[in-house]
C-alpha positions as a Python dict, from the first residue, in 0.01 Angstrom:
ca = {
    (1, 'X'): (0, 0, 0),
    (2, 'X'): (124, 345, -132),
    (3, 'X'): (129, 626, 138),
    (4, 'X'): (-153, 795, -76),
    (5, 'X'): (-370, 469, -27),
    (6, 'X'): (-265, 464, 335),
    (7, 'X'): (-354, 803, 439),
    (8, 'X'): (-719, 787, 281),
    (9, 'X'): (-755, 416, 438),
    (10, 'X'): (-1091, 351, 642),
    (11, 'X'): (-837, 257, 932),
    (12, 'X'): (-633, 587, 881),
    (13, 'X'): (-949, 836, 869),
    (14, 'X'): (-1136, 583, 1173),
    (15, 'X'): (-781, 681, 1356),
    (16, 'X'): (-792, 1034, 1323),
    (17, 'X'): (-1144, 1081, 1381),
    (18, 'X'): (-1090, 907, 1713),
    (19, 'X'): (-790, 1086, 1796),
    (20, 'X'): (-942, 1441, 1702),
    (21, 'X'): (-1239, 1359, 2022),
    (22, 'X'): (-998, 1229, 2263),
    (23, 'X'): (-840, 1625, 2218),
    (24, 'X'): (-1160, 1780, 2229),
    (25, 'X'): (-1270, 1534, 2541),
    (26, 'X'): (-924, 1648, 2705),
    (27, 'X'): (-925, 2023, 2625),
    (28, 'X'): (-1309, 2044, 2738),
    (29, 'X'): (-1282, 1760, 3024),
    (30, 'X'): (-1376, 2085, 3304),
    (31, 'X'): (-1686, 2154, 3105),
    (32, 'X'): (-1844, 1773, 3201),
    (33, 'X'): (-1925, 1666, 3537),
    (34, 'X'): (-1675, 1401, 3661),
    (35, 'X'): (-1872, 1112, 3592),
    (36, 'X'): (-1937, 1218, 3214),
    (37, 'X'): (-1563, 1297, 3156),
    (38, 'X'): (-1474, 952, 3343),
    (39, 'X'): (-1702, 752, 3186),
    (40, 'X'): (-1614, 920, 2791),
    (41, 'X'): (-1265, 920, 2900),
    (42, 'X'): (-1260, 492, 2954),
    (43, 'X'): (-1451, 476, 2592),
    (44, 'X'): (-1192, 732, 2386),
    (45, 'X'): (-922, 595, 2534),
    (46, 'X'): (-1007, 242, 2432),
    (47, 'X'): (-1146, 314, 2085),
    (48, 'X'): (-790, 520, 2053),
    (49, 'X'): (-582, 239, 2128),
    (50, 'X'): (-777, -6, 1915),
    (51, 'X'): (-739, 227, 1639),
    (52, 'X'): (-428, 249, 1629),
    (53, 'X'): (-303, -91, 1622),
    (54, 'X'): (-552, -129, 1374),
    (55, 'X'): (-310, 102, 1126),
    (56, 'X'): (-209, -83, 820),
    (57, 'X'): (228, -73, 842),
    (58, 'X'): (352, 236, 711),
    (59, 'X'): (692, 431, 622),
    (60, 'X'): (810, 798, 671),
    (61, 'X'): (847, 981, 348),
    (62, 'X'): (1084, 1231, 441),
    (63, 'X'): (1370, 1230, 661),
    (64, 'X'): (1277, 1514, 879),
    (65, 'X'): (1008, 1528, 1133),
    (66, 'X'): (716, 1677, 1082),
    (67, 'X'): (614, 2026, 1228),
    (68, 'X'): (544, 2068, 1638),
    (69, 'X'): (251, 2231, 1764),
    (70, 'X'): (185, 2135, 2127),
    (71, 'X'): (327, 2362, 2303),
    (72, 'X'): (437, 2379, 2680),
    (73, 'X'): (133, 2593, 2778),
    (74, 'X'): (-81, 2354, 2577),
    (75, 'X'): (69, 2052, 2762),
    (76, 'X'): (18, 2238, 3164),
    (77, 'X'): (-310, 2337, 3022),
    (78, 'X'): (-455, 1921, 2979),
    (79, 'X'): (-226, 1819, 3268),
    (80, 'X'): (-409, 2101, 3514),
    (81, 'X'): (-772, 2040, 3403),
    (82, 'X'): (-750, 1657, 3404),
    (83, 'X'): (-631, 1666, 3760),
    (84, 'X'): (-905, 1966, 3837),
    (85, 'X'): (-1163, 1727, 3747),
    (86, 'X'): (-1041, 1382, 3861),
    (87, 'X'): (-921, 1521, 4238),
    (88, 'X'): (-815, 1282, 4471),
    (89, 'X'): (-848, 1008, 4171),
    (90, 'X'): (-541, 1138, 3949),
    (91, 'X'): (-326, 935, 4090),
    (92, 'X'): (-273, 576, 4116),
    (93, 'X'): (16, 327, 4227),
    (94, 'X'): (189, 177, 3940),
    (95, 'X'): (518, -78, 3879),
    (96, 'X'): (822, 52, 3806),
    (97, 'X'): (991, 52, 3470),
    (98, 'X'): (1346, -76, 3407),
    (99, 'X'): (1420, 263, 3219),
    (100, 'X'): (1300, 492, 3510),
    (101, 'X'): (1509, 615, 3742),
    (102, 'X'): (1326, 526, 4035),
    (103, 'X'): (1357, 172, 4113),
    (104, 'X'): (1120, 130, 4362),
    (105, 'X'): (844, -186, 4324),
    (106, 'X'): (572, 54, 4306),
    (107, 'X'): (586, 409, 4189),
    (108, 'X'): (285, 676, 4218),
    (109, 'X'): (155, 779, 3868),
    (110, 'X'): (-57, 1079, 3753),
    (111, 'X'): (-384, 1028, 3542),
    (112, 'X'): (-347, 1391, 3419),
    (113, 'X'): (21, 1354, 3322),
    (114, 'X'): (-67, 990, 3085),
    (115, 'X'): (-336, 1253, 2903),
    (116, 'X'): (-112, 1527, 2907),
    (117, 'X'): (180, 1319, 2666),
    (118, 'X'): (-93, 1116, 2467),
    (119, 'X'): (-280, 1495, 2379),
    (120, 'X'): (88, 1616, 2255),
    (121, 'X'): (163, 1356, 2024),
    (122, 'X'): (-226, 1264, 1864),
    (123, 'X'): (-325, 1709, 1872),
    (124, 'X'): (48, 1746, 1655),
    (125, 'X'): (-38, 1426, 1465),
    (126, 'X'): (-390, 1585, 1347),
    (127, 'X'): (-319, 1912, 1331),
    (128, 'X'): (-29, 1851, 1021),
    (129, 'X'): (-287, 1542, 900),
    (130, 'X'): (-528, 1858, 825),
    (131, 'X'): (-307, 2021, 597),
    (132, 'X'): (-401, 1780, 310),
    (133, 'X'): (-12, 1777, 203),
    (134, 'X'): (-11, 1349, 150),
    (135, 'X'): (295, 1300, 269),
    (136, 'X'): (282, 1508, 587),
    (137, 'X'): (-40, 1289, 651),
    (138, 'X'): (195, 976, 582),
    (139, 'X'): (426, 1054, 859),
    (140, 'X'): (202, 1249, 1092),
    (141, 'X'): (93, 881, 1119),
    (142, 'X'): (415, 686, 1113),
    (143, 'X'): (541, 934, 1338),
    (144, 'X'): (214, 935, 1606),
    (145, 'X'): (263, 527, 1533),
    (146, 'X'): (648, 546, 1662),
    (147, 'X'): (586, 711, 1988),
    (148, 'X'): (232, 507, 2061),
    (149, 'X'): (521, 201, 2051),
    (150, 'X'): (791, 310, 2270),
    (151, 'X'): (563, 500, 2528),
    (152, 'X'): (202, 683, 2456),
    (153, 'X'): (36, 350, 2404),
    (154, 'X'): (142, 206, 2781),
    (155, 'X'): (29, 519, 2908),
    (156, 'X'): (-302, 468, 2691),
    (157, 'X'): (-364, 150, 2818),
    (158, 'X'): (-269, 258, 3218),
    (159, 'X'): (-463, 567, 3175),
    (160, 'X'): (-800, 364, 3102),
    (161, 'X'): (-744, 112, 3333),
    (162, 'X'): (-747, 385, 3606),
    (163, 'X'): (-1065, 551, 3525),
    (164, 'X'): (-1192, 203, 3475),
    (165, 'X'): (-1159, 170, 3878),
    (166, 'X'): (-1274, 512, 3902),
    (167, 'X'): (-1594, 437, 3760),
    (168, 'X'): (-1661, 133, 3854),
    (169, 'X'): (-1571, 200, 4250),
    (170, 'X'): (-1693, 524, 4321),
    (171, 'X'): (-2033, 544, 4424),
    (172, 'X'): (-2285, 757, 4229),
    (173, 'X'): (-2312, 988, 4582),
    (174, 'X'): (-1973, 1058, 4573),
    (175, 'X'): (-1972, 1156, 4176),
    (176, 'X'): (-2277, 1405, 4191),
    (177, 'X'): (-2102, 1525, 4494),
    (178, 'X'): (-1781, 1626, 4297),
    (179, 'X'): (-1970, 1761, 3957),
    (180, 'X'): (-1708, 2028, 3795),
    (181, 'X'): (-2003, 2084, 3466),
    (182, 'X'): (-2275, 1936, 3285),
    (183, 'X'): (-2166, 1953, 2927),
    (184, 'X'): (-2147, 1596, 2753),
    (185, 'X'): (-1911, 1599, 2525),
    (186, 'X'): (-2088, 1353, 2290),
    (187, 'X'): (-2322, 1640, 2270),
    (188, 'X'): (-2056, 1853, 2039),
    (189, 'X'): (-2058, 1763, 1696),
    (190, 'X'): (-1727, 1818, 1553),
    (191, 'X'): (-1786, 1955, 1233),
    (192, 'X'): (-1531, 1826, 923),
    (193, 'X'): (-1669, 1897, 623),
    (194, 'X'): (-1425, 2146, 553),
    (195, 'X'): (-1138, 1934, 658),
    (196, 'X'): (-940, 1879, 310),
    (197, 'X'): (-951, 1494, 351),
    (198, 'X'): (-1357, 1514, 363),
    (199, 'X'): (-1360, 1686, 47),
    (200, 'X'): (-1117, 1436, -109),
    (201, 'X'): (-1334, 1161, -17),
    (202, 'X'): (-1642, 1360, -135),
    (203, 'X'): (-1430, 1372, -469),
    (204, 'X'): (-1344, 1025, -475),
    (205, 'X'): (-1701, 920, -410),
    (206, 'X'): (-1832, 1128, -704),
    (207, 'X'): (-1599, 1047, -920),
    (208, 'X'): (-1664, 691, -812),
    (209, 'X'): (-1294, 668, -764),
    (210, 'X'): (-1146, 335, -622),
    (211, 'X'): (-810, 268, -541),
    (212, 'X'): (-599, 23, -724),
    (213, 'X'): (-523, -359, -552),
}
């Protein structure tokens, strides 16, 4: 599969549109009550995974990287509303890894700072897919699919399994007790009609366009 075939794959748009709610889910998380943004927060972070791994295998097109747009503000920003909203929940007790420098068993982890590094590489990763240029799509991709494997997907995976025994242990008391909102965020439509993908679809569609075996 060419990267132009790749980056207009069913599995490469499923992954972006996935990726594009976990951002909004994590920029608007103080806008929900906690249960909401627990609850959405166990289903994104599942259906992002899943997506993923679903990618067909893909390689970079250029050498360099592509362009940054996360910035440090933008990082403090997810880390200090996901820990607003989950309180006393952010953290959890985690084993070490052989690359950290504390070698404790058990080290303390931070919700907030797992959906802090995941929203910095999957918000750069569809901001440059957006620009339409085919092989800045290509590696937004292979490059979002290079960090997921050496450290965005563990923190995927340990990020769910916490809100998992969030949800599932709190009681509902203690939840309507600790309401930060009442937006649901699968109330927003995200509109992408104007993305330039979504009009090369609409073009492939009408011009009942298929793409070679």
């Amino acid at each position: 599969m060419n990267y132009r075939e790749f980056v207009y794959s069913a599995e490469a748009l499923n992954f972006i549109k996935t990726a594009n709610e976990v951002c909004v889910w994590a920029e608007e998380i103080r806008l929900m009550g906690k249960r909401v943004a627990v609850e959405q927060g166990m289903r994104l972070l599942s259906l992002l995974y899943s997506g993923m791994i679903s990618l067909p295998d893909n390689e970079a097109v250029f050498e360099e990287g592509n362009e940054k747009y996360v910035t440090e503000k933008d990082w403090s920003d997810i880390f200090r509303n996901v820990s607003v909203v989950l309180g006393s929940h952010n953290e959890y007790p985690d084993f070490a890894a052989d690359t950290e420098y504390d070698r404790s068993e058990i080290v303390t982890r931070k919700v907030s700072e797992d959906i802090a590094d995941i929203y910095q590489e999957i918000k750069d990763c569809t901001i440059n897919f957006r620009t339409g240029t085919e092989e800045v799509m290509n590696d937004a991709l292979w490059e979002c699919r290079s960090a997921f494997e050496n450290h965005w997907g563990e923190k995927t995976l340990r990020a769910a399994m916490q809100l998992h025994r969030v949800f599932y242990s709190v009681s509902l008391t203690d939840f309507e007790n600790d309401e930060t909102g009442n937006m649901d965020v699968n109330n927003k439509q995200i509109n992408t009609n104007n993305w330039f993908l979504s009009r090369r679809q609409k073009e492939f569609r009408d011009d009942n366009y298929e793409l070679p075996e």
